[in-house]
N, CA, C and O atoms as a GROMACS GRO file, in nm:
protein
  340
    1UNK      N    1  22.227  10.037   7.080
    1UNK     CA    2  22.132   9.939   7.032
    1UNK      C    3  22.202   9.847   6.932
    1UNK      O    4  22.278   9.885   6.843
    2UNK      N    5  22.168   9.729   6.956
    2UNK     CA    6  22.246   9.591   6.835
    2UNK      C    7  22.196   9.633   6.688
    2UNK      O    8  22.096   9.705   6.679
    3UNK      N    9  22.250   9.598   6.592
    3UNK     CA   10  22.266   9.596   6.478
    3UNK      C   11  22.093   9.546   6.427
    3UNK      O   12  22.012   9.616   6.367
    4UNK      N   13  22.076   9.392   6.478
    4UNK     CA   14  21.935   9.342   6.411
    4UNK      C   15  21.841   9.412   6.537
    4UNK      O   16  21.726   9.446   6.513
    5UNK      N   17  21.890   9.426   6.650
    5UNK     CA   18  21.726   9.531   6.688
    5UNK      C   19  21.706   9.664   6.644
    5UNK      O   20  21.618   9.729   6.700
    6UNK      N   21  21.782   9.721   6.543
    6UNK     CA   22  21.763   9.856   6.489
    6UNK      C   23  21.722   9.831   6.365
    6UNK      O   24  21.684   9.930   6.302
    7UNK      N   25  21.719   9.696   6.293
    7UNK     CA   26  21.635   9.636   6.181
    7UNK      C   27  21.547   9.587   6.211
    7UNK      O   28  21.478   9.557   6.114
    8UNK      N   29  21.495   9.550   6.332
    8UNK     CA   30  21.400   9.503   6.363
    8UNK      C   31  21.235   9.647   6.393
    8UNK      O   32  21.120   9.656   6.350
    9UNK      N   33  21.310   9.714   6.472
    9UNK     CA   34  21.274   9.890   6.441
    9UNK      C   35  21.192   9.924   6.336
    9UNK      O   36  21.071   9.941   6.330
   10UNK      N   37  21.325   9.934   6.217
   10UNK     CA   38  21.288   9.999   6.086
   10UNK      C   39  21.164   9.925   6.036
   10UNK      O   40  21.056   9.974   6.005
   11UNK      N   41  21.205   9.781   6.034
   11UNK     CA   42  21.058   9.671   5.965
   11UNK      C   43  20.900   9.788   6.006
   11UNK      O   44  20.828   9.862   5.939
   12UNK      N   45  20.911   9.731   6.200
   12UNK     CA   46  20.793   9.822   6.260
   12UNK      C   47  20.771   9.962   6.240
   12UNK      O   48  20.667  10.018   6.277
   13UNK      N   49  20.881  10.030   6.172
   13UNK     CA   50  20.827  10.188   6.168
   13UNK      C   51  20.796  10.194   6.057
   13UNK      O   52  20.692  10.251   6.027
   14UNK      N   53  20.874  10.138   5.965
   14UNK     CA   54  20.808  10.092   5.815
   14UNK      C   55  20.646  10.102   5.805
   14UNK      O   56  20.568  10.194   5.779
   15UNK      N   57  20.630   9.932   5.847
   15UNK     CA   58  20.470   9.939   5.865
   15UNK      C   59  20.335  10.054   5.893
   15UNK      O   60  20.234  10.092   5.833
   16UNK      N   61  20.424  10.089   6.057
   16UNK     CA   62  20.346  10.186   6.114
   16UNK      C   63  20.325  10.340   6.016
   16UNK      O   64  20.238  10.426   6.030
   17UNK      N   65  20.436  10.336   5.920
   17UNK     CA   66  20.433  10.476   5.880
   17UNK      C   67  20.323  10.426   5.759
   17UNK      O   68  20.284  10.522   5.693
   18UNK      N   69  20.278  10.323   5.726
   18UNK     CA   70  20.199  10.247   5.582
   18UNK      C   71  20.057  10.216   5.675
   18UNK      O   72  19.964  10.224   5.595
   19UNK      N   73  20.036  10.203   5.732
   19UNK     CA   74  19.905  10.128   5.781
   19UNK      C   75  19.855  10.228   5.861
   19UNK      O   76  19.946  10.308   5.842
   20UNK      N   77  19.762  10.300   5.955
   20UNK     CA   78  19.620  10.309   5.924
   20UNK      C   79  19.564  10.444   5.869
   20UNK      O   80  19.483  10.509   5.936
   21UNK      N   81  19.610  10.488   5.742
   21UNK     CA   82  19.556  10.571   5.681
   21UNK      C   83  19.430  10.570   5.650
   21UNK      O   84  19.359  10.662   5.612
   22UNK      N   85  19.396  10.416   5.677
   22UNK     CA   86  19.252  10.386   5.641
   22UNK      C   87  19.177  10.431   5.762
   22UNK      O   88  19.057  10.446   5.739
   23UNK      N   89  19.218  10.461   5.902
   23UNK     CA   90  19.164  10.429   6.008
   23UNK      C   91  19.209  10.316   6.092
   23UNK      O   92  19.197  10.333   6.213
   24UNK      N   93  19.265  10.187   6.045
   24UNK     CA   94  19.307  10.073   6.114
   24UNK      C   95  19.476  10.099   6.126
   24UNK      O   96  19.569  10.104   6.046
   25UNK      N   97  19.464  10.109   6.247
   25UNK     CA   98  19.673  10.118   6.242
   25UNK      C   99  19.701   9.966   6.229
   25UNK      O  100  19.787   9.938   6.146
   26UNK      N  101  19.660   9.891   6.276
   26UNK     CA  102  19.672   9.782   6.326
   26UNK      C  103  19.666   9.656   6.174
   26UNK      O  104  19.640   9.536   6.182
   27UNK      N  105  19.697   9.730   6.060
   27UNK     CA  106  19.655   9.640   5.911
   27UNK      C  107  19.718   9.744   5.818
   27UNK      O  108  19.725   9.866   5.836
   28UNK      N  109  19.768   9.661   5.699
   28UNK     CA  110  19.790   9.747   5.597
   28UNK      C  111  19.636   9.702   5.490
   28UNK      O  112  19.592   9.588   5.473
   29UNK      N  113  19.575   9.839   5.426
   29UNK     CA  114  19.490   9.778   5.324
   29UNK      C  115  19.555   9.748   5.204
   29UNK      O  116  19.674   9.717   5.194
   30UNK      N  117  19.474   9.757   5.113
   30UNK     CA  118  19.558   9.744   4.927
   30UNK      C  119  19.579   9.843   4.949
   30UNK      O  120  19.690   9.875   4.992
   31UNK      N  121  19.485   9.929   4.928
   31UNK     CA  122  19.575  10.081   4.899
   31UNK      C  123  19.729  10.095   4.985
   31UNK      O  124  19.837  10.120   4.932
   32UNK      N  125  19.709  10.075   5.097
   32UNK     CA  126  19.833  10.125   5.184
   32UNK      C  127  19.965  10.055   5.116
   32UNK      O  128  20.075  10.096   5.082
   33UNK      N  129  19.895   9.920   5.113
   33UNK     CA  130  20.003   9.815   5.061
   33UNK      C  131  20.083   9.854   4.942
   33UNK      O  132  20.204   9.843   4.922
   34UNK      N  133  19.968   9.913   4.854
   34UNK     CA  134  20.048   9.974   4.710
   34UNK      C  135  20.140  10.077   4.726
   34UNK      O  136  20.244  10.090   4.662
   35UNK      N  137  20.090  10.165   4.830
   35UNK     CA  138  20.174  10.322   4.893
   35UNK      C  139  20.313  10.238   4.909
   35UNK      O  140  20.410  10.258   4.836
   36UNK      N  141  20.310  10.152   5.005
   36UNK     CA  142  20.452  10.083   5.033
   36UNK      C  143  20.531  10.066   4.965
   36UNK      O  144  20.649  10.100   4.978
   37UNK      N  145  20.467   9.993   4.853
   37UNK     CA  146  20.557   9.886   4.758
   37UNK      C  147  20.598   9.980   4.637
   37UNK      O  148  20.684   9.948   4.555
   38UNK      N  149  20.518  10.118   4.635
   38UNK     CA  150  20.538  10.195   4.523
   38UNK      C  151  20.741  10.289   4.605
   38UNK      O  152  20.859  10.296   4.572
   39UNK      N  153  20.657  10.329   4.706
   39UNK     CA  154  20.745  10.408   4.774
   39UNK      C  155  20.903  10.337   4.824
   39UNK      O  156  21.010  10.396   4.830
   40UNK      N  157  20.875  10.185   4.858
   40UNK     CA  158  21.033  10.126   4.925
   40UNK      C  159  21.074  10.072   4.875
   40UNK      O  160  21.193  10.043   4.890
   41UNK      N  161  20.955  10.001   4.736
   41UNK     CA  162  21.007   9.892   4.619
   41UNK      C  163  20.989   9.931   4.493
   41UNK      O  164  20.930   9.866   4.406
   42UNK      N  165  21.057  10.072   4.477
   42UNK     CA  166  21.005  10.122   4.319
   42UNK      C  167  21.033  10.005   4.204
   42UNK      O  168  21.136   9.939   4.190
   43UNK      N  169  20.912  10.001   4.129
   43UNK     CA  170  20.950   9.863   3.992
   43UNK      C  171  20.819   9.769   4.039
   43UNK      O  172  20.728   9.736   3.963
   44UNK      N  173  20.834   9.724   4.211
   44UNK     CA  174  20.809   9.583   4.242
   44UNK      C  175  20.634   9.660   4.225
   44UNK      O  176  20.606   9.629   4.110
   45UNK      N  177  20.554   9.713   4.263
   45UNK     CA  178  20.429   9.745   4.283
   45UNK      C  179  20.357   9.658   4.130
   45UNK      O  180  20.306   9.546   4.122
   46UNK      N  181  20.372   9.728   4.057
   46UNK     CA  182  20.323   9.626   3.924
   46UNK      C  183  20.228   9.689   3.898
   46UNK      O  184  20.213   9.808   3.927
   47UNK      N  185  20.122   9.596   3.821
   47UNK     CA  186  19.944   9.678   3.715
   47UNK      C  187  19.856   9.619   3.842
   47UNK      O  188  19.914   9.545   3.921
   48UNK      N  189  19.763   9.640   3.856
   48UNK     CA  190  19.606   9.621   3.982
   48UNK      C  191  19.631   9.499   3.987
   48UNK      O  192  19.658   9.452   4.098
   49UNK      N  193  19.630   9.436   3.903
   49UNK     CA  194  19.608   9.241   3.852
   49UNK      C  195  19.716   9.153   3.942
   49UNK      O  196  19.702   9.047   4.002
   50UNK      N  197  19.838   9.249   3.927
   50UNK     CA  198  19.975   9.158   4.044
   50UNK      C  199  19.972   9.258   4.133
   50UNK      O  200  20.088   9.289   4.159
   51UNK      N  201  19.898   9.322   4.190
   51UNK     CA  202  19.903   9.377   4.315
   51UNK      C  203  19.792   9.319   4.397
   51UNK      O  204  19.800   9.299   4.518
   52UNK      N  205  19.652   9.284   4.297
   52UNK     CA  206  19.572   9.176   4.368
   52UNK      C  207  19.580   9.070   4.398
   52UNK      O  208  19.491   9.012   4.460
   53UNK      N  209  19.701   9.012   4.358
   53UNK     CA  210  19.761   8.876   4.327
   53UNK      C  211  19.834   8.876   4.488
   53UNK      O  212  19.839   8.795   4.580
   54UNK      N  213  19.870   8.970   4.470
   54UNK     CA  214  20.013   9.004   4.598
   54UNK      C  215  20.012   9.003   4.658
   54UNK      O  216  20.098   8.950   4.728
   55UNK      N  217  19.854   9.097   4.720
   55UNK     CA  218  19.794   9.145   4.863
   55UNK      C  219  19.690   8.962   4.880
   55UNK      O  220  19.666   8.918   4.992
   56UNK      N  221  19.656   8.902   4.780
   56UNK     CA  222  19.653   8.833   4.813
   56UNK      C  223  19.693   8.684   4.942
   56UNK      O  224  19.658   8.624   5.044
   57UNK      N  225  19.806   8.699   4.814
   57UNK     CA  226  19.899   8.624   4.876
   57UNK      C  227  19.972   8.641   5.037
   57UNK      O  228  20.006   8.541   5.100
   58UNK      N  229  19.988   8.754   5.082
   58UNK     CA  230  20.018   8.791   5.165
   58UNK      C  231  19.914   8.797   5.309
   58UNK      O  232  19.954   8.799   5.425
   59UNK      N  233  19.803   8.799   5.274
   59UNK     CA  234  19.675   8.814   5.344
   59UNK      C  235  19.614   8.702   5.372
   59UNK      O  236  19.504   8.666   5.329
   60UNK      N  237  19.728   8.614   5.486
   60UNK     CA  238  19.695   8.463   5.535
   60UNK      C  239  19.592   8.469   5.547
   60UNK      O  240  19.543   8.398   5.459
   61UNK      N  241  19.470   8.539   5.642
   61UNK     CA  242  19.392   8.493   5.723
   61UNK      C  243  19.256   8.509   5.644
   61UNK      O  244  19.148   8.467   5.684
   62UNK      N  245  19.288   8.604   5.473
   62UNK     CA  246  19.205   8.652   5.419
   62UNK      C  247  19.115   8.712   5.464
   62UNK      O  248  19.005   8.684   5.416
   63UNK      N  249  19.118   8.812   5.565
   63UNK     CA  250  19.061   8.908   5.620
   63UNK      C  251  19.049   9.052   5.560
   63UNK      O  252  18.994   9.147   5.615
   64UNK      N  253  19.110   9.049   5.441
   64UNK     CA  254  19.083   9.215   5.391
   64UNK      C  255  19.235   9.285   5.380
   64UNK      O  256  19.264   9.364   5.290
   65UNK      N  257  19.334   9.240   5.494
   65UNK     CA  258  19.407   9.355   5.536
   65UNK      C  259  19.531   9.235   5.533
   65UNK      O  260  19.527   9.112   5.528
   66UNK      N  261  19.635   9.330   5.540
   66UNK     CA  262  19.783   9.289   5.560
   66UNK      C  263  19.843   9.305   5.715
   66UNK      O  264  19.913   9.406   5.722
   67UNK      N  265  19.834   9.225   5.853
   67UNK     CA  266  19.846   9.250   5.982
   67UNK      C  267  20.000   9.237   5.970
   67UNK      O  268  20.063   9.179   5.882
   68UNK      N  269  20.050   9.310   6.085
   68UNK     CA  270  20.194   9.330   6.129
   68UNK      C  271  20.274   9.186   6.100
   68UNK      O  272  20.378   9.189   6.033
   69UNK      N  273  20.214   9.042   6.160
   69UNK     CA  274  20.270   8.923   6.152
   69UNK      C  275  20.265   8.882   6.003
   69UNK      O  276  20.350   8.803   5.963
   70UNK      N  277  20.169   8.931   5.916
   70UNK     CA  278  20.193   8.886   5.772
   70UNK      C  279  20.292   8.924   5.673
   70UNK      O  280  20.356   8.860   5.590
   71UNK      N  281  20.282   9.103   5.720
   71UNK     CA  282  20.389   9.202   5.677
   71UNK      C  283  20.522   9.104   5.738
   71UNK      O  284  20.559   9.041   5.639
   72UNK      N  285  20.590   9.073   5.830
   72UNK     CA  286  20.647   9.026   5.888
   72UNK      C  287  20.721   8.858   5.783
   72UNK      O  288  20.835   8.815   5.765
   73UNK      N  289  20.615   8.823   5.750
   73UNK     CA  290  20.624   8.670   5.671
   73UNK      C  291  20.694   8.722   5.525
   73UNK      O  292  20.769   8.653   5.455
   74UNK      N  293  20.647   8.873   5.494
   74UNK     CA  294  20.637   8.901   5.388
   74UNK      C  295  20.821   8.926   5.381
   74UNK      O  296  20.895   8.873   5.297
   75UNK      N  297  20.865   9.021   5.495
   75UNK     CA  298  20.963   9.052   5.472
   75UNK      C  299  21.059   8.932   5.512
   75UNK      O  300  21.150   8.943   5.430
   76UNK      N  301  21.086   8.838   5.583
   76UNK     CA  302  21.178   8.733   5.594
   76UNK      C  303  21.112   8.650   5.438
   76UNK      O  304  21.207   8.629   5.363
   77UNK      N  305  21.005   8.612   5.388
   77UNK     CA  306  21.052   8.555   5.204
   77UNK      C  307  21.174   8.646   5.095
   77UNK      O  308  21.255   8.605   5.012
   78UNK      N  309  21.134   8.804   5.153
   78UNK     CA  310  21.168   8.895   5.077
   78UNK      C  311  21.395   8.861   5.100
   78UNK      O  312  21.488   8.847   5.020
   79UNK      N  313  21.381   8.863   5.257
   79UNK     CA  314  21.520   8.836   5.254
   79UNK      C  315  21.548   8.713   5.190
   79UNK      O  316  21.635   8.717   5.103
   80UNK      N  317  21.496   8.611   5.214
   80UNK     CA  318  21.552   8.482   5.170
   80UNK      C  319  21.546   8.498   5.004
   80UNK      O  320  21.646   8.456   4.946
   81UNK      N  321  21.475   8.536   4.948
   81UNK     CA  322  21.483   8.566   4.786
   81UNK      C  323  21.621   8.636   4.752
   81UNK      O  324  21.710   8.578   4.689
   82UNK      N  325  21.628   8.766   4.800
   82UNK     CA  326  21.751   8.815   4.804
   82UNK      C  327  21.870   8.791   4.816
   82UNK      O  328  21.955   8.827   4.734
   83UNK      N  329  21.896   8.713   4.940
   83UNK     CA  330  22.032   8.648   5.019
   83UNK      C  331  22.039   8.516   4.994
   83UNK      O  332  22.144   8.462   5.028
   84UNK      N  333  21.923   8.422   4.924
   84UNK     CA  334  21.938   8.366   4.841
   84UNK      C  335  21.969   8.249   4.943
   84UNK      O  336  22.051   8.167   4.903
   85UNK      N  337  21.913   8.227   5.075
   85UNK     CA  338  21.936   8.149   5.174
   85UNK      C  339  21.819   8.017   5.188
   85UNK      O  340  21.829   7.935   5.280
   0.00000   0.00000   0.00000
């Protein structure tokens, strides 16, 4: 398997292992979202206030939930912040 389809993988198993604890596989909630960010981004999770801010932000369609394509938006900003591209 290529290099970026085995990162491409991890992104989706990522998710899948965060989202539907609630019942919805198919969405991350806040809660799940916080599980994530506590667990892959120790530091980044923050106080309720920038995590409401966050899930916000991330939650184009403002539907409640964080869907695979948002998670998705989330992590290509996340590289470009990083790699600085």
């Amino acid at each position: 398997m290529a290099m970026l389809e085995e990162q491409l993988k991890v992104l989706k198993t990522t998710f899948d292992k965060y989202a539907g604890k609630d019942g919805d596989k198919g969405s991350l909630s806040k809660a799940e979202l916080a599980d994530l960010l506590r667990d892959e981004f120790p530091g980044m999770a923050g106080d309720k206030k920038q995590l409401d801010q966050f899930f916000t932000g991330l939650d184009g369609d403002k539907d409640g939930t964080v869907s695979f394509p948002e998670f998705v938006q989330f992590a290509a900003t996340l590289l470009l912040i990083v790699f600085g591209m």
